[in-house]
VEXFI-876022 format. One record per atom (N, C-alpha, C): residue in one letter; x, y, z. Coordinates in steps of 0.1 Angstrom, whole numbers, plus 5000, padded with zeros to 4 digits. Layout:
<batis>
AXYZ;...
</batis>
This chain:
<batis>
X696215787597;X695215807587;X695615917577;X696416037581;X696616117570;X697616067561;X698315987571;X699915907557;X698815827550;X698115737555;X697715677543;X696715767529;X695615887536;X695715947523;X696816007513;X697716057522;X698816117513;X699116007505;X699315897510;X699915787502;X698815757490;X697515737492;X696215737478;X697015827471;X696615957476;X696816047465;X698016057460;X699216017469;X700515977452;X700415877446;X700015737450;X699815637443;X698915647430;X698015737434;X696815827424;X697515857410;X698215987416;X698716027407;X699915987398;X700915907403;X701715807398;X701015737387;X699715667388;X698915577381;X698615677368;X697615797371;X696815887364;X697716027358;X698216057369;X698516217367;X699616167353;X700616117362;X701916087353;X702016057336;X700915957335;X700915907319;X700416017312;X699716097315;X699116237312;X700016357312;X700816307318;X701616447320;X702816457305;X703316257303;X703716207295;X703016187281;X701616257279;X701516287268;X699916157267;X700116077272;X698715997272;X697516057273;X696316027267;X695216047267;X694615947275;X692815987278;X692215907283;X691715797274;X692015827264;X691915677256;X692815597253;X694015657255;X695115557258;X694815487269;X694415537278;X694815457295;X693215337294;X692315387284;X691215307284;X691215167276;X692415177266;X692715117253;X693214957257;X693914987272;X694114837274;X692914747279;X692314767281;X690714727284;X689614677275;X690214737263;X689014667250;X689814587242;X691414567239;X691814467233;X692714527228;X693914497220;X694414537208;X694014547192;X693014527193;X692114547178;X690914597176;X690814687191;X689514737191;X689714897181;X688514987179;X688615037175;X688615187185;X689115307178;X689215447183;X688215477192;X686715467186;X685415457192;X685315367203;X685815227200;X685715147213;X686415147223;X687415257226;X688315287234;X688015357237;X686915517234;X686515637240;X685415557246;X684715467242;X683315477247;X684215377263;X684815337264;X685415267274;X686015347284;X686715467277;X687515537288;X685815597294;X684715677286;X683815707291;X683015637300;X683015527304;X682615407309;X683615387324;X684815437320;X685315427333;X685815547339;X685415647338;X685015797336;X686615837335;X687615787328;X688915827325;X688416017316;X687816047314;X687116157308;X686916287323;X687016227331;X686416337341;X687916437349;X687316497349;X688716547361;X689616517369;X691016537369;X691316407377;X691116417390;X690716547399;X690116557407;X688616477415;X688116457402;X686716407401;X687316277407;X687816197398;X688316067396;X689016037409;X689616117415;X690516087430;X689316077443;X688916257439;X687416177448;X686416077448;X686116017435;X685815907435;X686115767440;X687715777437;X688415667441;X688115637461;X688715777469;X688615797481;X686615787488;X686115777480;X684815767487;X684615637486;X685315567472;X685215397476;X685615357486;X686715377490;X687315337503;X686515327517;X685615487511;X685215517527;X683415437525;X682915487512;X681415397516;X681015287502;X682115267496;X681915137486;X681715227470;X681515137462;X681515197448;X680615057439;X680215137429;X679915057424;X680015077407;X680314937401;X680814907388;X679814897379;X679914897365;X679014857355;X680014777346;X679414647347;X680314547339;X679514557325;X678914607325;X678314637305;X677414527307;X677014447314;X675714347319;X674714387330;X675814437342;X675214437349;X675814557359;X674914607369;X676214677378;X676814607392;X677614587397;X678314527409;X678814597421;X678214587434;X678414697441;X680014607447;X680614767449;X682314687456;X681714757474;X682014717484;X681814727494;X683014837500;X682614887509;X683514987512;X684614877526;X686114847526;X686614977517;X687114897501;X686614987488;X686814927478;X688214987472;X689214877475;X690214897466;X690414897449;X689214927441;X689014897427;X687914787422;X688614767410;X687914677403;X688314647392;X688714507391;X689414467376;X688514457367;X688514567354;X687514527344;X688614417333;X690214377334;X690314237325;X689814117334;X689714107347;X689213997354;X688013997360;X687214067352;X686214137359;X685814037376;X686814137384;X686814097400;X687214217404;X686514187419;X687414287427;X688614277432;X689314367438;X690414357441;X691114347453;X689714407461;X690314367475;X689914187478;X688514127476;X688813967480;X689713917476;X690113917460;X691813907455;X692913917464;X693013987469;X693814027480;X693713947496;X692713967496;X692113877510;X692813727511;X692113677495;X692613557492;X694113467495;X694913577491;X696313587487;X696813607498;X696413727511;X697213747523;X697613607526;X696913517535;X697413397543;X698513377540;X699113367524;X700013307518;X701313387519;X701013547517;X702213607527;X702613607539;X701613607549;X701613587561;X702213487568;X702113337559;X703113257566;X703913267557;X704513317548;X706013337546;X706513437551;X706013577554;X706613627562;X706713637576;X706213547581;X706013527596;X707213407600;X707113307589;X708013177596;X709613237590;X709713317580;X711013337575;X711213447589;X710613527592;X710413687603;X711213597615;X710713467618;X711113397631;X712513357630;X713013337618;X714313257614;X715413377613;X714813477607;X716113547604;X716213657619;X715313667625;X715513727639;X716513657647;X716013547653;X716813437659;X717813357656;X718213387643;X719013337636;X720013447638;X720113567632;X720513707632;X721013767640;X719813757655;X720613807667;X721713747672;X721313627672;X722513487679;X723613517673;X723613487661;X724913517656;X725813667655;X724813737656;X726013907656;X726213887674;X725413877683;X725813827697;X727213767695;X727113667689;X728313577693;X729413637686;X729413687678;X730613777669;X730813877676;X729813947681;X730514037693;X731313997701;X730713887713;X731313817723;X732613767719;X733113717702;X734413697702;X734913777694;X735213897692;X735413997682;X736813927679;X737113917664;X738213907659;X738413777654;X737813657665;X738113527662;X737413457648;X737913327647;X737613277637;X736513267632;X735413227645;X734113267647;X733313377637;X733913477644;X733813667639;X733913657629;X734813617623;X735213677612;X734613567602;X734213437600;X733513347592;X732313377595;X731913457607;X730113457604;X729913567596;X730913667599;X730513817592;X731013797574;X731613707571;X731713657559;X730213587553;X729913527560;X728313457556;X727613567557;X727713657565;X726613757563;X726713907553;X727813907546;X728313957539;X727913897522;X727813777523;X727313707512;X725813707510;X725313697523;X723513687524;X723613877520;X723913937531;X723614067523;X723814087508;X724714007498;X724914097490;X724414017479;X724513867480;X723913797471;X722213837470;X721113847456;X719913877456;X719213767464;X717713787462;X717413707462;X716713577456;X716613627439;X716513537430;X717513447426;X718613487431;X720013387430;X720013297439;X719813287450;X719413207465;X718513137459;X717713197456;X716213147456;X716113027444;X717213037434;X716912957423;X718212857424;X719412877437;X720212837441;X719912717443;X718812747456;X718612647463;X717212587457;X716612567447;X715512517442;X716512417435;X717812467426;X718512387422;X719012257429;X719812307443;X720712177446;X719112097453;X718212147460;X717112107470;X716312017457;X715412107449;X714612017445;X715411917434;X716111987425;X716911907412;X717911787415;X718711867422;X719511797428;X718911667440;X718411657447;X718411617459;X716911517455;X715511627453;X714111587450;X713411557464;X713911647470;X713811677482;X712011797484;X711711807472;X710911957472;X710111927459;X709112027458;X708011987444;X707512127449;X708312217444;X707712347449;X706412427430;X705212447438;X704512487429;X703312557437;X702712647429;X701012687436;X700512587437;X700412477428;X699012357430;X699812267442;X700412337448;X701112217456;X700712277473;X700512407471;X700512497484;X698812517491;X698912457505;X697712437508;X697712517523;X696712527533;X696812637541;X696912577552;X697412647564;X697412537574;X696812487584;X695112557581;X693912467588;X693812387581;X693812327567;X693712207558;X694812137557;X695912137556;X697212027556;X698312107561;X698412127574;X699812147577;X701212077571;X701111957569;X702111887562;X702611947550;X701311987538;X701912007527;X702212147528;X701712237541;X701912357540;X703212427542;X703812307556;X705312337559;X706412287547;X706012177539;X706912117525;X707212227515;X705912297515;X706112377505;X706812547508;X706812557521;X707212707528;X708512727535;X709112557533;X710012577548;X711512597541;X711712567523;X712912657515;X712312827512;X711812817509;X711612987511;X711813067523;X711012977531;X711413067543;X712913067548;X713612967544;X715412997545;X716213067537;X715413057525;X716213137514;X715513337518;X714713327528;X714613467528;X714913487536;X715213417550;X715513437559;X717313447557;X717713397550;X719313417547;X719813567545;X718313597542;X719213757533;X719013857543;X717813837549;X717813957564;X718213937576;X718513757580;X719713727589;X721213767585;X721813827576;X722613877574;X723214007578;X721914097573;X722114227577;X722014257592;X720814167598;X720914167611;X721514177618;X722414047615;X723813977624;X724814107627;X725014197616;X725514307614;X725114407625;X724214387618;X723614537630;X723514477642;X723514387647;X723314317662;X725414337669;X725814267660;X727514287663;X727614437663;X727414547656;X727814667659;X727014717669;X725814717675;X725214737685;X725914707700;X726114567700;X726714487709;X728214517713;X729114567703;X730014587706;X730114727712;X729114857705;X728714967712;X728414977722;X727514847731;X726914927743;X727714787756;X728614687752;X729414597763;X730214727764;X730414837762;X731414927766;X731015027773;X729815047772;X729415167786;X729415117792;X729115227804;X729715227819;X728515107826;X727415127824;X726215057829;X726514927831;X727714867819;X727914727817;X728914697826;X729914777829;X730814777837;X730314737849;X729214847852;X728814837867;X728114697868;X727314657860;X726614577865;X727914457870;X728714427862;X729514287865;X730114347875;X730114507880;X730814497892;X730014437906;X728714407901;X727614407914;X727914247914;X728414167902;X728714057906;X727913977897;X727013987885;X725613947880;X726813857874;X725713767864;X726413637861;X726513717847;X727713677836;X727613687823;X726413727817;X726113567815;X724913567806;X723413687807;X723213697823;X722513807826;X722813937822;X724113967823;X725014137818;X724914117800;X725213987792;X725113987778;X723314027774;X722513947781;X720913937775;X720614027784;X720314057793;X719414157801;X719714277798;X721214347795;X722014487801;X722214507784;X723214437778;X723914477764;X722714427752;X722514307757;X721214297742;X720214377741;X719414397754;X718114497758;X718414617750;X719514667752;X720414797752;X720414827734;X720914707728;X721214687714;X719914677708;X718714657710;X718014617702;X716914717696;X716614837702;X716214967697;X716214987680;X717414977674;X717414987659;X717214887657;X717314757659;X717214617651;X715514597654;X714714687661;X713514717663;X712714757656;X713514897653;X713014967638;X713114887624;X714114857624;X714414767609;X713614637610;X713214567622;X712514487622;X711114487610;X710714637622;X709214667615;X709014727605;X709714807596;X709914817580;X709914677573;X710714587575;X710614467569;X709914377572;X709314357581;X708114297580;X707114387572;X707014487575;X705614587570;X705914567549;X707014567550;X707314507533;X707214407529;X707414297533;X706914157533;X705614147534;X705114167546;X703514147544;X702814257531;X703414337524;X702714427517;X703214327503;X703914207498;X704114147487;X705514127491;X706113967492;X707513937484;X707713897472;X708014007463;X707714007452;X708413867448;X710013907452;X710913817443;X710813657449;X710413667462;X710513507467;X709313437465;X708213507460;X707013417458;X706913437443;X707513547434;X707513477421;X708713357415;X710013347423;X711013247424;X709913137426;X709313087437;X708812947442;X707212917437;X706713027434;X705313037426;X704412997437;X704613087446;X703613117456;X702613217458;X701513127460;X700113237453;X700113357466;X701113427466;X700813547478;X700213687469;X700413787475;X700113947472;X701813977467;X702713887465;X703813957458;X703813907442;X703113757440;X703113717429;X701313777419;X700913787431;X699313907425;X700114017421;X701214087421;X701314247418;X702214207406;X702914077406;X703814087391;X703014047380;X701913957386;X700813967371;X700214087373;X699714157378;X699014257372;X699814397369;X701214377373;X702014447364;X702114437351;X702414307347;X702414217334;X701414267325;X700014257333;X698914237325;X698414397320;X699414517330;X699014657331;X697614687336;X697314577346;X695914627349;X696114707367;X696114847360;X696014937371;X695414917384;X694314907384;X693614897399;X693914787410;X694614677406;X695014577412;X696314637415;X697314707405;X698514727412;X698414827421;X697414967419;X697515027431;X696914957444;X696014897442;X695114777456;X696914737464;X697714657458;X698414607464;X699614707471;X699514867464;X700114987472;X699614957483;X698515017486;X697815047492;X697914967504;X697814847501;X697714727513;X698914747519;X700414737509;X701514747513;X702114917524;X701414977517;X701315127530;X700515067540;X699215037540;X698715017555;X699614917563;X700014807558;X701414717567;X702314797570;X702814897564;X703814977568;X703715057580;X702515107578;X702015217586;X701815137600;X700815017603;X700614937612;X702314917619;X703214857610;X704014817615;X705014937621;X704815027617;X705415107623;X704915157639;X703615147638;X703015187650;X703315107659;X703114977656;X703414847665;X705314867671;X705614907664;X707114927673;X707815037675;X707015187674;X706915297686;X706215257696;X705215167699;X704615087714;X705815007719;X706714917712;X707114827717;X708714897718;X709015027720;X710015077720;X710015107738;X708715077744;X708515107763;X708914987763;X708814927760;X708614777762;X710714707762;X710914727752;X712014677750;X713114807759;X712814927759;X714415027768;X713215087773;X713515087787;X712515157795;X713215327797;X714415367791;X714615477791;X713815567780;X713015477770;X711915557759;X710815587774;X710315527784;X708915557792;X709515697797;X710715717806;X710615837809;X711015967805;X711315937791;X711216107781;X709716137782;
</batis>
């Protein structure tokens, strides 16, 4: 709870403090809101309107009480209560910003959940096996592939494989009007998710593979590992039970950073495939400079962080039972 206010209030101030510090007024920051042809007047009475005029203290506590018991808007018609917790309110789309968001999750969530399953399983297998044959042809052509997934982007991939898949082949019709959810059409929902999810999963099965091979080759060498094959256990049991268990602690952590970034917006893979997630919500309202939507999608993106982080200090008893007895 305290990281996430710390995180408001620099997100806060990033938005507010900063352009002010750089010399902006509150009628600058109001000016995008009435048009480019509005007048001097119509920009003060706007920044007053959205109390860009008050303290920025004022303004932060304001922001932080929406969160905690709702806020409410004056659209120049009418006023609109945002319900707590209120992430904002877009006065160019006059909406709020958290249903926006609501909207939009599902659509991260299965991309980063089915790519999460690919490059895990994908990842570990392969740094496994590159351990188990260090040096061979194997080794050394996987760590080549994953050497390319690390270093190639992911708009290069991403428009790689839109090329040879849909241009080439017509294999794919990748678009938003095409993306449906998967209580209403699983069919069209896996057609449209299942190159993305490989083109992202290429780039963190990479790094993985990596970190799983240097893990693996670290801990087949203590003594524990020794002993066990001296008790007679079968391979496969001394590789998965003893050395992978063993290995998997950091590929743990990095797990749950990257998910917790995924689910907070993939920026580059859902504006590549034009998938209506929370990564292609934060490049239009970058675009459009409409503030309150890009901090909403901070915001979201720290609470997945924070979640995900918590979720795998629990699952650190779980996976090396030497975390239970410190």
């Amino acid at each position: 709870m305290i990281l996430l206010l710390v995180v408001t209030a620099v997100t806060f101030a990033i938005f507010f403090l900063l352009p002010r510090l750089a010399g902006a007024t509150s009628d600058d920051l109001a000016s995008r809101y009435v048009g480019k042809t509005a007048s001097a007047e119509q920009a003060h009475e706007m920044a007053l309107k959205l109390g860009f005029t008050d303290p920025l203290y004022v303004q932060y506590g304001r922001f932080v009480k929406g969160l905690v018991v709702g806020a409410d808007y004056s659209t120049g018609v009418a006023t609109e209560h945002c319900p707590a917790p209120c992430l904002g309110y877009s006065y160019l789309k006059q909406t709020q910003v958290l249903p926006d968001l609501l909207d939009r999750l599902p659509v991260t969530i299965s991309l980063a959940a089915g790519a999460a399953l690919i490059w895990v399983v994908a990842g570990i297998a392969t740094g496994v096996l590159s351990a188990l044959r260090r040096g061979s042809f194997v080794d050394r052509f996987a760590m080549m592939i994953a050497l390319a997934g690390v270093s190639l982007p992911i708009f290069f991939t991403g428009m790689l494989s839109l090329s040879v898949v849909r241009d080439g082949f017509g294999w794919l019709s990748v678009s938003s009007s095409n993306y449906a959810p998967l209580s209403e059409d699983p069919v069209a929902w896996f057609s449209v998710l299942w190159l993305p999810w490989i083109t992202l999963a290429f780039l963190y099965a990479a790094g993985y593979a990596r970190l799983t091979r240097a893990g693996m080759l670290e801990t087949m060498n203590e003594d524990f590992i020794r002993t066990a094959r001296a008790k007679g256990l079968r391979e496969s049991s001394v590789v998965v039970k003893h050395g992978l268990r063993a290995a998997l602690t950091p590929i743990l952590t990095i797990f749950g950073l990257d998910l917790g970034l995924l689910l907070g917006g993939a920026i580059l893979t859902e504006s590549t495939y034009s998938l209506p997630g929370i990564g292609q919500y934060a490049v239009l309202a970058v675009k459009e400079q409409d503030l309150p939507k890009v901090l909403g999608v901070t915001l979201i993106g720290a609470l997945f962080i924070v979640i995900a982080n918590l979720v795998v200090d629990i699952l650190y008893a779980v996976v090396d039972p030497r975390v239970r007895t410190k």
